[in-house]
N, C-alpha and C positions, 0 to 999 in steps of 0.2 A: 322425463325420467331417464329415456335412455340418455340426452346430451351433456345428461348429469354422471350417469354412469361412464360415460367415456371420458369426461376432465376428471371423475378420481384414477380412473384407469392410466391415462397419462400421465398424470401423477404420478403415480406412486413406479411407473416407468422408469422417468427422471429421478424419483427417488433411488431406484433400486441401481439407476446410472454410478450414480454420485457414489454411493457407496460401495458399487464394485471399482470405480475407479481408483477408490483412496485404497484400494486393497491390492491393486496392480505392482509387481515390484518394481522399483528402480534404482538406476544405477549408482555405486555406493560411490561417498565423494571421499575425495580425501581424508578429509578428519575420522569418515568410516574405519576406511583402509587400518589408521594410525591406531584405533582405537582399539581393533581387535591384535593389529600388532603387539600391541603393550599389552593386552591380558591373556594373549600367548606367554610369552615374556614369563609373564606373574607367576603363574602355570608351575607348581612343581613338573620338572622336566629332568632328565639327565644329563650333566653340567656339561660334557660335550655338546649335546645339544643346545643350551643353551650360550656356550661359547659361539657356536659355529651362526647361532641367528643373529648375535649380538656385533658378529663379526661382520656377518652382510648389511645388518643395518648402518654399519659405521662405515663400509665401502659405498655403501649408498649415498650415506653424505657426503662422503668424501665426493665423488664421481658429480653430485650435484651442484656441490659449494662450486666445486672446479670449472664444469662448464658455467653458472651463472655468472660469476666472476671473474669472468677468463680476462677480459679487455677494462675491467673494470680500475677506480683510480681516487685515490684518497681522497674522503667525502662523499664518495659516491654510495646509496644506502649499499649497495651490496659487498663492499672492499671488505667488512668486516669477516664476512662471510670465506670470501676470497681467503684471506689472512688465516679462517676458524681452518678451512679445507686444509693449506700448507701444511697446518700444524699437527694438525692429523697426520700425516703422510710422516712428517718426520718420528709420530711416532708410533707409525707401524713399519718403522724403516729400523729393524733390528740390528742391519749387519752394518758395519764401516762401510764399506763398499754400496750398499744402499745409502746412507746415509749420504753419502757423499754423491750419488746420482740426486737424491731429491734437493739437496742445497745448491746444485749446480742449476736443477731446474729454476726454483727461488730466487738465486740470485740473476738470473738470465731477465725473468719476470719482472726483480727491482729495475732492470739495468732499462727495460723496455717503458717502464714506470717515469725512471729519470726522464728518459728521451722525451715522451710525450708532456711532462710538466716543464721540462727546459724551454718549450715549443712552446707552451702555452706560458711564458713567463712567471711558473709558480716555482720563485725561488727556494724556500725552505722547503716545498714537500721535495724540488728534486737534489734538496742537499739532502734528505733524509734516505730516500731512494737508495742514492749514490751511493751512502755511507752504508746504506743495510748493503746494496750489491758486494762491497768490497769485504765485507766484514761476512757472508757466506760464499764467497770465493776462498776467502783465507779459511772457512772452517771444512771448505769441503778438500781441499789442499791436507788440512791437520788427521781430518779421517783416511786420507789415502794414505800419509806416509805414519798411518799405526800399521799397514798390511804388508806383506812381503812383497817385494817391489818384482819378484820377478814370476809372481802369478798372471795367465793370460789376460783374467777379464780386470784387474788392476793395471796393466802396462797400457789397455787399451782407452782404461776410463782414464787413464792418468793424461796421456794425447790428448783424450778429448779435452780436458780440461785446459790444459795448455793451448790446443787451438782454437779453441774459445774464447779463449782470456783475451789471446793477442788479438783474433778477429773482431772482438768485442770493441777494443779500445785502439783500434783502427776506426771501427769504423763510428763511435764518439768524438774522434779526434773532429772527422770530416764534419758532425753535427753543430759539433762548437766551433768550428770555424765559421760554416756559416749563419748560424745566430749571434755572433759577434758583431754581425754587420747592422744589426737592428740595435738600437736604443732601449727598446722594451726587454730586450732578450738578451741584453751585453751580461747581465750579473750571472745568471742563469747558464751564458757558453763558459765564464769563469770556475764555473762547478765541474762542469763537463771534464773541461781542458786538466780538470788536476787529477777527473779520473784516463783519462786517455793519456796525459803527462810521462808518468815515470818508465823509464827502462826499467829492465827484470832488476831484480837483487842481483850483484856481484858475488861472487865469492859461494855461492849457495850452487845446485843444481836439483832439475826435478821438480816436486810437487812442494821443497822447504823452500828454492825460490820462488814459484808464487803465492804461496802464504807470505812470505814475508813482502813480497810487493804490494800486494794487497794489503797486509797492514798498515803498510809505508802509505798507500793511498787513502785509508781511512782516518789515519791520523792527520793527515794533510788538509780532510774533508773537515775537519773539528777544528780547525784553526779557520776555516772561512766560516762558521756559523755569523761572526757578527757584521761580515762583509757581506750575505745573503738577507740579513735580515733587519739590519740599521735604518735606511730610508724606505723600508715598503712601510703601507698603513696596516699591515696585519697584529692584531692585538700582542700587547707584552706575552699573556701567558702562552699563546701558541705559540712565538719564537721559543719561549724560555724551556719547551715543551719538546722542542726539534732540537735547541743545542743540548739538551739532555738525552735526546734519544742518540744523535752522534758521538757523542759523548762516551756512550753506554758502547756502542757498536764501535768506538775504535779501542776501547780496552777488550773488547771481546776478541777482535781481531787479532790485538796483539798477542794475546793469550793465545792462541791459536797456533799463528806463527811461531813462540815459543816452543809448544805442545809438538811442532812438525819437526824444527830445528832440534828438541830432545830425542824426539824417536829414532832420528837419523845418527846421533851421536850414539846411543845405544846400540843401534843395529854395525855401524864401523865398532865399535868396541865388542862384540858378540863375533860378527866375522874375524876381526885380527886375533881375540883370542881362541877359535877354532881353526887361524891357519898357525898357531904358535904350538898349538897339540899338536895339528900335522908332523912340523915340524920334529917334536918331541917324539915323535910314533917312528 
């Protein structure tokens, strides 16, 4: 009787275990976290409020997308991500002046993109690369010269711009040289060489010649599509896929270039006829 009474008593021990354990709290996992996020959200709230959560949520991803995909490279699952991040950024980039620090950033990213696909002999992604690089060089060029050229932190982003550009296609230059030398990699320094290739635009100065160079190198890039992409065995529709997207990015570019070269003739026609009032005063 008693050895009978101690197995129910242990029993019901282990029972009373089990069920304080399942009642233990623990630690909430992610999809927790998200879920109370979103019926916050739902939440009639006061729309400040509500902007300002909605705001951190989206700097969140942003910050997230950014470090997952930092080194990340077409094909790779995460590039998308990489790609979703930029695009964000450009559109909580309100001001010209933003706008054209984040495009500079972008295109620095394609430029660093190109290099390592040139390297690894993937022709068509680092014609696409190239051609995105040149094509937000030239729009971040078209956002500076909407701004008055002789504000500080413009005179300073404008430098930057320019000394980037040129260190940039310095030191492309050196990359396609030496992948010239391999067999595997000849097509690929051919890409390079035509972003590292041109001197600045003539006749221009400032931020209307490097958009316009830039354009000049993106339209250069669209004419090598079928030299990058003839003998590799990569499918018709992904070529057809890339010279479309070059394609796409050297009229963007051009347009760009235009867009810098107008503001600049606006801005000389706005000064001459305030030094003609002078004049007239």
């Amino acid at each position: 009787m008693n050895a009978q009474s101690g197995l129910d008593a242990l029993a019901r021990e282990r029972m009373r275990s089990r069920v304080l354990g399942s009642l233990r709290p623990r630690r909430p996992t992610f999809a927790d976290r998200a879920l109370v996020a979103f019926e916050v959200l739902a939440k009639p709230a006061p729309y400040a409020v509500r902007v300002i959560a909605i705001g951190a949520l989206c700097i969140a991803t942003i910050a997230g997308a950014t470090v997952a995909g930092a080194d990340t490279l077409p094909d790779d699952p995460l590039y998308s991500l990489k790609l979703a991040g930029e695009d964000l950024r450009l559109t909580f980039a309100l001001s010209a002046n933003d706008r054209a620090s984040v495009q500079l950033s972008i295109a620095e990213h394609r430029l660093a993109e190109a290099e390592a696909l040139a390297t690894n002999g993937r022709d068509e992604d680092a014609l696409v690369a190239s051609s995105t690089y040149s094509q937000q060089i030239a729009e971040a060029a078209a956002e500076l010269a909407e701004l008055e050229e002789l504000q500080p932190e413009v005179v300073a982003l404008a430098a930057q711009l320019d000394d980037r550009f040129n260190e940039q296609r310095s030191r492309v230059q050196l990359l396609a040289t030496k992948l010239s030398a391999d067999p595997a990699t000849v097509r690929a320094s051919r890409i390079l060489q035509v972003v590292a290739a041109p001197t600045l635009a003539p006749g221009l100065s400032g931020v209307q010649r490097i958009a316009e160079t830039a354009a000049g190198v993106a339209e250069d890039l669209a004419s090598q599509t079928t030299l990058a992409a003839a003998p590799r065995a990569s499918p018709q529709p992904r070529a057809a896929r890339a010279a479309e997207v070059v394609r796409r990015n050297a009229e963007q570019a051009r347009a760009a270039a235009e867009r810098a070269k107008k503001n600049a003739k606006n801005k000389n026609g706005d000064n001459k006829a305030s030094e003609e009032r002078g004049d007239r005063d």
